[in-house]
C-alpha positions as a Markdown table, in Angstrom:
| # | Residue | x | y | z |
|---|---|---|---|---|
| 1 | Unk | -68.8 | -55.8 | 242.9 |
| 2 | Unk | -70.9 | -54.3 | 239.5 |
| 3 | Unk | -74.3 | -54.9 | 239.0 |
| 4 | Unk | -75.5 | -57.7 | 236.9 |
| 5 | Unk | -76.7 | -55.0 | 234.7 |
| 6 | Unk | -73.4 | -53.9 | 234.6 |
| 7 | Unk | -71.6 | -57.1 | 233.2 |
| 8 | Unk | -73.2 | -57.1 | 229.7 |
| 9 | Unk | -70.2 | -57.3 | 228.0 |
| 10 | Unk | -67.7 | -60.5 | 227.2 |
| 11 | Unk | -64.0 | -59.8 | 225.6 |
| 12 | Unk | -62.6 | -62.9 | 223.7 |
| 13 | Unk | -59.0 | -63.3 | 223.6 |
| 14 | Unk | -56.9 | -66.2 | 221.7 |
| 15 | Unk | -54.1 | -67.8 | 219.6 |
| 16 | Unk | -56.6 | -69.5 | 217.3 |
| 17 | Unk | -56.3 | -67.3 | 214.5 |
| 18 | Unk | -59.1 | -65.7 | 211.6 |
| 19 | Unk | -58.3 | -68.6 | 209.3 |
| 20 | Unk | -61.0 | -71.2 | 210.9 |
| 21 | Unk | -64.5 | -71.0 | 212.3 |
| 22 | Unk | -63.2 | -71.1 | 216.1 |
| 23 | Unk | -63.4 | -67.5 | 217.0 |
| 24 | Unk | -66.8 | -67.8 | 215.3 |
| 25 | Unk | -67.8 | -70.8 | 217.1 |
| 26 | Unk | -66.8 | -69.0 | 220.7 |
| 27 | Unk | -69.3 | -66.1 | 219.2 |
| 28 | Unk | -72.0 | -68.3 | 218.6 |
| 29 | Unk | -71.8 | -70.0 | 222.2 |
| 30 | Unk | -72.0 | -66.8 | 223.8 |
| 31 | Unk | -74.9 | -65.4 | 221.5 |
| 32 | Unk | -76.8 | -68.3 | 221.9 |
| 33 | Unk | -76.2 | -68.0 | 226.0 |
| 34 | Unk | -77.9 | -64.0 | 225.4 |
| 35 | Unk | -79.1 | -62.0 | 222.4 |
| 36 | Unk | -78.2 | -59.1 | 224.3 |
| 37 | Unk | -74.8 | -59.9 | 225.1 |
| 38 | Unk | -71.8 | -57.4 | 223.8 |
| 39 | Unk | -69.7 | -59.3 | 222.3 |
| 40 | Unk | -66.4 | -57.8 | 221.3 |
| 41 | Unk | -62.5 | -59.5 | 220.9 |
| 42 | Unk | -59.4 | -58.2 | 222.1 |
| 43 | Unk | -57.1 | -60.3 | 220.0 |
| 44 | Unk | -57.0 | -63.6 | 218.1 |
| 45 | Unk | -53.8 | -63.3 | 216.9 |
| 46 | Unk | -51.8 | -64.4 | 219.9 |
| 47 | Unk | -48.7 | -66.3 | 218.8 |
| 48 | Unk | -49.1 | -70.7 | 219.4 |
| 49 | Unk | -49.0 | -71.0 | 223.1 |
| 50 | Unk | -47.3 | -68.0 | 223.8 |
| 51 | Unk | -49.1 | -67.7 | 227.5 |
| 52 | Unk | -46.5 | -64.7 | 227.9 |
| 53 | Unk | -47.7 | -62.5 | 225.1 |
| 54 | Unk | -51.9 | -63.5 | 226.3 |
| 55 | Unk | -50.8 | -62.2 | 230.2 |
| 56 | Unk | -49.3 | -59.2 | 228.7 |
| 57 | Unk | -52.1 | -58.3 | 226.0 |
| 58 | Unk | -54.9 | -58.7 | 229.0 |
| 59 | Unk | -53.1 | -56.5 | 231.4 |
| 60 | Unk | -52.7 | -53.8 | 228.0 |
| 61 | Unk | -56.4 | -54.0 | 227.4 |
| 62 | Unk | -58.2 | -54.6 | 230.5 |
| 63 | Unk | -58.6 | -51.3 | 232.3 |
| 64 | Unk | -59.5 | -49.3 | 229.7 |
| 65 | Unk | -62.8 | -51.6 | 229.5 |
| 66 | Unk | -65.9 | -50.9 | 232.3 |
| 67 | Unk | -65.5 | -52.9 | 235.6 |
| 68 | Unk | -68.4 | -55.6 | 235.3 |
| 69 | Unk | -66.5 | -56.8 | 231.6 |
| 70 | Unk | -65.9 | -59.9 | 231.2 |
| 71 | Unk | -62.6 | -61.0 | 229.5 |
| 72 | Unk | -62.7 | -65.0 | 228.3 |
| 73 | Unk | -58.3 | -65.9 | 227.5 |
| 74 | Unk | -58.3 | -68.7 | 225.8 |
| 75 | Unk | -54.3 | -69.8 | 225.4 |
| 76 | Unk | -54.0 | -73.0 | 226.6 |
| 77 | Unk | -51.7 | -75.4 | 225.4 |
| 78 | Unk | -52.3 | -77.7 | 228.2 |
| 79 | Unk | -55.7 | -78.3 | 226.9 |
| 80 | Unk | -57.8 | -81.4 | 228.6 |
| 81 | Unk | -54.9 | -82.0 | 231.3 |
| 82 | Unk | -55.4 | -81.3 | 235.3 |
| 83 | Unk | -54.4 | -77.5 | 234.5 |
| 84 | Unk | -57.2 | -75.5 | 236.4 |
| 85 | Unk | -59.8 | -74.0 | 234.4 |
| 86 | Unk | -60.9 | -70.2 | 236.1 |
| 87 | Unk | -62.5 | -67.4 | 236.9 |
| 88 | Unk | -61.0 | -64.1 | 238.7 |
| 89 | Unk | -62.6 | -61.4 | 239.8 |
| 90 | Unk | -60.0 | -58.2 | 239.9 |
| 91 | Unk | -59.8 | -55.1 | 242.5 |
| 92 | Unk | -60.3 | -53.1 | 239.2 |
| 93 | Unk | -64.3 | -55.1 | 239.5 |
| 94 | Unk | -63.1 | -56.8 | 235.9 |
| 95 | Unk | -63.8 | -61.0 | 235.3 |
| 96 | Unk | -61.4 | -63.0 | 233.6 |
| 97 | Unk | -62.5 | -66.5 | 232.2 |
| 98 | Unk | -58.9 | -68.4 | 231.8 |
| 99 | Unk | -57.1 | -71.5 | 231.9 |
| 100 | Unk | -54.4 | -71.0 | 235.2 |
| 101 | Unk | -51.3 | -71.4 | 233.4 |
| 102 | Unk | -49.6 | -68.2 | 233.6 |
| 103 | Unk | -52.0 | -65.9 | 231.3 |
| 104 | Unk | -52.7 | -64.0 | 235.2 |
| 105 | Unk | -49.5 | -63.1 | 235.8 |
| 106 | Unk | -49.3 | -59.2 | 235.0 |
| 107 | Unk | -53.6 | -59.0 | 236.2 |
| 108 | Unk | -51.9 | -60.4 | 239.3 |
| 109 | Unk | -49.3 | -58.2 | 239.7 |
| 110 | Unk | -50.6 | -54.9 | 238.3 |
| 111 | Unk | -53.8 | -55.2 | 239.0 |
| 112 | Unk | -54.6 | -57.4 | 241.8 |
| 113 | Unk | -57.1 | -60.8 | 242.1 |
| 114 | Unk | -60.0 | -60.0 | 244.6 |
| 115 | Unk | -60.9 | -64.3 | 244.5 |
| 116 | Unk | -60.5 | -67.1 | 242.0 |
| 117 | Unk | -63.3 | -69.6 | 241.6 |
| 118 | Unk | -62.6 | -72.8 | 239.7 |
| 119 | Unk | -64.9 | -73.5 | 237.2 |
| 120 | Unk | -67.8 | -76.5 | 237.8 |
| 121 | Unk | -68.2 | -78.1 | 234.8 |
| 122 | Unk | -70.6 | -80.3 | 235.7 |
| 123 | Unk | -73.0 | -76.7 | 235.6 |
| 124 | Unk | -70.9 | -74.7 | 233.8 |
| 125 | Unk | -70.0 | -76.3 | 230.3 |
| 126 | Unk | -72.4 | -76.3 | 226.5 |
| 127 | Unk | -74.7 | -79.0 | 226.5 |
| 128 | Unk | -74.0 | -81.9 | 225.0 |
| 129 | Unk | -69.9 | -81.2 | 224.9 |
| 130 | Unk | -68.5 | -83.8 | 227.4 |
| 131 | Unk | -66.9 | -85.8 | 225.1 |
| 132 | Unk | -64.9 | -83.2 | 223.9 |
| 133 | Unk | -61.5 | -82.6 | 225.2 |
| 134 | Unk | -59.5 | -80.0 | 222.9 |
| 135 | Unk | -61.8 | -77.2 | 222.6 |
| 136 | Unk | -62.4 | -75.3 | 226.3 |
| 137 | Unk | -62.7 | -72.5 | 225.0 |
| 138 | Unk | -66.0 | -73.0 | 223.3 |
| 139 | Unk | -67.5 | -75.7 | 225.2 |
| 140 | Unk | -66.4 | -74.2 | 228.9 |
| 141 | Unk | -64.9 | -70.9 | 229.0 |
| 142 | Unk | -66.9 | -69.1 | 226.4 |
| 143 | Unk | -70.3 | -70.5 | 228.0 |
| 144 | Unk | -68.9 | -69.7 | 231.5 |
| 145 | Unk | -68.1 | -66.2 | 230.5 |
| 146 | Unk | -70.8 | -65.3 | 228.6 |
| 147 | Unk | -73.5 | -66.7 | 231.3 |
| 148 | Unk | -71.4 | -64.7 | 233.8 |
| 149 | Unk | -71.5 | -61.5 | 231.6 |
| 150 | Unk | -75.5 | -61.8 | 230.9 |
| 151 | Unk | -76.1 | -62.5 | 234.5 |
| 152 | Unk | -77.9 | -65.9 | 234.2 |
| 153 | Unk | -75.0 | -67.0 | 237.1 |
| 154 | Unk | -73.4 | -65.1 | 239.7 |
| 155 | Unk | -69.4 | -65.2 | 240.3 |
| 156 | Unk | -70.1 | -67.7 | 243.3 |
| 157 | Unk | -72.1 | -70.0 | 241.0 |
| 158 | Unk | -68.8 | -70.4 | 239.0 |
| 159 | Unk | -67.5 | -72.8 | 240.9 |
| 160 | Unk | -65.6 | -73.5 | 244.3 |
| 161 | Unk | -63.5 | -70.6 | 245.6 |
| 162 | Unk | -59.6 | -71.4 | 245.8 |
| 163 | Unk | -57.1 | -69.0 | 247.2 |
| 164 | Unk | -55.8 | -66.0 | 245.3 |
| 165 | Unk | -52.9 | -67.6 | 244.3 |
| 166 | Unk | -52.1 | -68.2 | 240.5 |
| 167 | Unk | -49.8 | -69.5 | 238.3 |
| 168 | Unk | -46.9 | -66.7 | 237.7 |
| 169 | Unk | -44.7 | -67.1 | 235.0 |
| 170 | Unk | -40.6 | -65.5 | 235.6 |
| 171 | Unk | -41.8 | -61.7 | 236.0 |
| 172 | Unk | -38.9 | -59.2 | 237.0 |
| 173 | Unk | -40.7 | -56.4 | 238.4 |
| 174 | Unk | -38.9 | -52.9 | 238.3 |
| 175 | Unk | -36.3 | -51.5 | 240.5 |
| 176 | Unk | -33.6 | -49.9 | 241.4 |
| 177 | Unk | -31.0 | -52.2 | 241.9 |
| 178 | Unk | -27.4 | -51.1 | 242.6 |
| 179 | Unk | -27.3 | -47.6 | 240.8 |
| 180 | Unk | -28.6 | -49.0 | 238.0 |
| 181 | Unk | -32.4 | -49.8 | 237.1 |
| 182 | Unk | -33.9 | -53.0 | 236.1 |
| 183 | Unk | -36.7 | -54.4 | 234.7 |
| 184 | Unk | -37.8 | -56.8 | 231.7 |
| 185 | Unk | -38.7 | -56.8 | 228.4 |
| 186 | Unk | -42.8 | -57.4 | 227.9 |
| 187 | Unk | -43.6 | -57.4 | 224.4 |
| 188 | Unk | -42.7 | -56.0 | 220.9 |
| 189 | Unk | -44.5 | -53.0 | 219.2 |
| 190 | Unk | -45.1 | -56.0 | 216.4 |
| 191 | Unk | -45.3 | -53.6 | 213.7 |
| 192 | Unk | -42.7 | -51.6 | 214.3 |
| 193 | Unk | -40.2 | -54.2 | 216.1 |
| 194 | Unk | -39.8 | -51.8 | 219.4 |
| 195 | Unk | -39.4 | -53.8 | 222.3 |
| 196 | Unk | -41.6 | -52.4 | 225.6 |
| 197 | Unk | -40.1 | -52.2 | 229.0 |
| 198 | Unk | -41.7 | -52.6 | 232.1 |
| 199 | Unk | -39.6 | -49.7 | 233.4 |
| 200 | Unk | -42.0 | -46.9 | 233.9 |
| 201 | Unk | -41.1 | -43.1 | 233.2 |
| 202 | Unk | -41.8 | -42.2 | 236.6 |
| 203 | Unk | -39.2 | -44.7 | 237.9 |
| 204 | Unk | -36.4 | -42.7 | 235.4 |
| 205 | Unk | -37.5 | -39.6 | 236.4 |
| 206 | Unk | -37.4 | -40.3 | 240.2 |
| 207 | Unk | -33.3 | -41.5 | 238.8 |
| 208 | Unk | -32.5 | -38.0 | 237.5 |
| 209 | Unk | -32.7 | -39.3 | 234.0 |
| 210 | Unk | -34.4 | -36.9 | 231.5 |
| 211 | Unk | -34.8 | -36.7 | 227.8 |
| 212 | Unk | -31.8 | -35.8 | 225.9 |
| 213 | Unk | -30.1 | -37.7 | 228.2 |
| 214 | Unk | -27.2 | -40.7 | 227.0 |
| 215 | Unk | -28.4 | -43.8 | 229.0 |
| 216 | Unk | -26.0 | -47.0 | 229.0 |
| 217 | Unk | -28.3 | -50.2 | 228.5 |
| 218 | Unk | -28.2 | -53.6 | 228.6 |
| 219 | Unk | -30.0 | -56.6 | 227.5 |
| 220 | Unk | -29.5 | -59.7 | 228.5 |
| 221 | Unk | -31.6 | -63.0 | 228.2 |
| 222 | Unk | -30.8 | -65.7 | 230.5 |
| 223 | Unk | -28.3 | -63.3 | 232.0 |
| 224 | Unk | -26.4 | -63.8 | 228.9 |
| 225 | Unk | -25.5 | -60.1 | 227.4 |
| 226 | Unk | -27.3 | -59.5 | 223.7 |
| 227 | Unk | -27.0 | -55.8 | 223.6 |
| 228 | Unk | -25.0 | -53.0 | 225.3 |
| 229 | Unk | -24.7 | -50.1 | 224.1 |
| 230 | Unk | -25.2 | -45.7 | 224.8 |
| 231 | Unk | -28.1 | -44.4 | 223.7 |
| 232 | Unk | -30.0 | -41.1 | 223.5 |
| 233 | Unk | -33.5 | -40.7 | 225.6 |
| 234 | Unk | -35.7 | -39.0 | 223.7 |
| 235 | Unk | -39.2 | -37.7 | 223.1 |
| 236 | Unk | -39.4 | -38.8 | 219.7 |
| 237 | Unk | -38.0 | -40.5 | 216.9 |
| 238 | Unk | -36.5 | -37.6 | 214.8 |
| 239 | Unk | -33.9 | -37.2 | 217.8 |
| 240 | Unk | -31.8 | -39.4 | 216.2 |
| 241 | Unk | -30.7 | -39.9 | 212.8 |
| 242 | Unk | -32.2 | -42.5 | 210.5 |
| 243 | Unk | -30.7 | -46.2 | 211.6 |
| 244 | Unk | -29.7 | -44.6 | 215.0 |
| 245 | Unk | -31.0 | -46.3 | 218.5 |
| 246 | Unk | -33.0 | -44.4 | 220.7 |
| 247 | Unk | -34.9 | -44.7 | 224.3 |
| 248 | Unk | -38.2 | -43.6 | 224.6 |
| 249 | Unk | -41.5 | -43.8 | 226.7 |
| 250 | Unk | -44.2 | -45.2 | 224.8 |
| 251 | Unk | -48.2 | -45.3 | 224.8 |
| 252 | Unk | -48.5 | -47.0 | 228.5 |
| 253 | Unk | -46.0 | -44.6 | 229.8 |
| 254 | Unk | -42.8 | -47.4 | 230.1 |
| 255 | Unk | -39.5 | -47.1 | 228.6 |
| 256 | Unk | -39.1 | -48.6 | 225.0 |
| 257 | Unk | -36.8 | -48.9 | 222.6 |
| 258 | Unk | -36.5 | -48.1 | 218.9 |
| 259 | Unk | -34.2 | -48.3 | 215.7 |
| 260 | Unk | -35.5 | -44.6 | 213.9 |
| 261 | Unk | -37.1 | -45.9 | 210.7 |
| 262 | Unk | -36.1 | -49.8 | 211.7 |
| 263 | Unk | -36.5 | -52.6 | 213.8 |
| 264 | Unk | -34.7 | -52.9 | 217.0 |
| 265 | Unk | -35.8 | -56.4 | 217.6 |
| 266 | Unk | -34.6 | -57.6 | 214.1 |
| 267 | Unk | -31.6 | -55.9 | 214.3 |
| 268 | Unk | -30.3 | -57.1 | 217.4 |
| 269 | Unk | -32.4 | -60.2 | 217.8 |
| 270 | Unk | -34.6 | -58.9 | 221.0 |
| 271 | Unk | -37.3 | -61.2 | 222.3 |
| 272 | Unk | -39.4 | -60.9 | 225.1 |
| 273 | Unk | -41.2 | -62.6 | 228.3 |
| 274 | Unk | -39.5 | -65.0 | 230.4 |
| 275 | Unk | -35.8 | -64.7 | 231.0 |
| 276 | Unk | -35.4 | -61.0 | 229.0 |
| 277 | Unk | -34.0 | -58.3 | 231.6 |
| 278 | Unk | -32.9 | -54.7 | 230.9 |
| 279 | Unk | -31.0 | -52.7 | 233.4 |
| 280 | Unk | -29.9 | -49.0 | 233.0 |
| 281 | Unk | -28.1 | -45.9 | 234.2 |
| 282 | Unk | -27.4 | -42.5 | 233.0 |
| 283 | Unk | -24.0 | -42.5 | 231.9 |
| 284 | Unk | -22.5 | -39.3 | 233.7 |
């Protein structure tokens, strides 16, 4: 476990937007918790309850912050219902201040949950905010989190300790499966409209599959085929003409995919998270 010292530092994550004063608001509860607080976000632009795209974005962002930080993930459509609001504490030493409806999922998976603690409002929630229902992330999570991050409460004064066990949205992890290898589709390179694999480069290497290789893939969502087609795996963009598909391992090291100069997702109508799959083999 860090030092209190250590945890100085509080992420904010949400899908509220810069249009509003919310992200502010969530600022302002933590300063006011610490003057020496780091405060620092992640991302507010999280599409509407898109718990997928949060779990994903944490599990992007997470290690490349000191253990001690303390990341407060505030997608929550299920807002004032009996969802569980928590805290986790990760073998990487990292805290994560979330609602526990799926936003865990790849911190779970990748990363690992040391204990979850269930956070006591009744010690743990801004003064004079009980009547308010629709804003947790101000009124409970950014006060737990920041009060967490300063050190003015320990992890076991979060709350009651549960099991390790979270909620886990559909995650396909990857595989070999059957000569061919699978895995699903996380997220989009927004920008750009490259969808990111889970499929890491050491799997295809461990496959025989190099670049300048022709690869045979397949996307499906809801096992229903939307793309399958032969395409080149390459190091870079400029392998294939301009329009052409291509394979190729991206920032994180996983297999992507890209249109050269346009946007794979567009073009073939790729989404991500729940129910997308991609399987390949090297086509001989």
């Amino acid at each position: 476990m860090s030092n209190i010292t250590d945890r100085n530092c509080v992420v904010f994550m949400s899908d509220f937007g810069l249009v509003d004063s919310a992200v502010s608001a969530m600022h302002g509860v933590a300063d006011s918790v610490s003057r020496k607080l780091k405060i620092e976000d992640l991302t507010h632009e999280i599409p509407p309850f898109n718990i997928w795209e949060a779990s994903y974005r944490l599990i992007q962002a997470v290690s490349y912050w000191a253990p001690g930080t303390v990341f407060v993930c505030v997608i929550d459509p299920g807002v004032g219902s009996n969802r569980k609001s928590v805290v986790v504490k990760t073998k990487s030493g990292h805290f994560i201040v979330t609602p526990d409806n799926g936003t865990l999922t790849h911190v779970s998976k990748k990363i690992g949950i040391v204990e979850r603690r269930e956070i006591s409002e009744k010690i743990n929630r801004l003064e004079g905010s009980s009547e308010s229902y629709t804003f947790h992330g101000r009124d409970v999570y950014a006060y737990t989190g920041a009060k967490l991050a300063a050190g003015i409460i320990s992890f076991e004064e979060v709350g009651d300790l549960l099991d390790n066990q979270v909620v886990e949205l559909d995650f396909q992890m990857p595989k070999t499966k059957d000569n061919s290898i699978v895995g699903s589709i996380d997220i989009l390179d927004i920008r750009y409209g490259s969808p990111w694999t889970n499929i890491p480069y050491s799997l295809l290497t461990k496959n025989g599959i190099k670049y300048g290789d022709t690869i045979n893939v397949t996307i499906s969502y809801q096992e229903i085929i939307v793309y399958g087609y032969n395409v080149i795996f390459g190091r870079s963009f400029t392998e294939v003409k301009q329009g052409e598909d291509l394979a190729y391992i991206n920032s994180l090291l996983n297999l992507a995919f890209a249109i050269n100069q346009g946007s794979f997702s567009k073009t073939y109508q790729i989404g991500t998270g729940e129910g997308w799959t991609v399987s390949l083999n090297k086509v001989n």
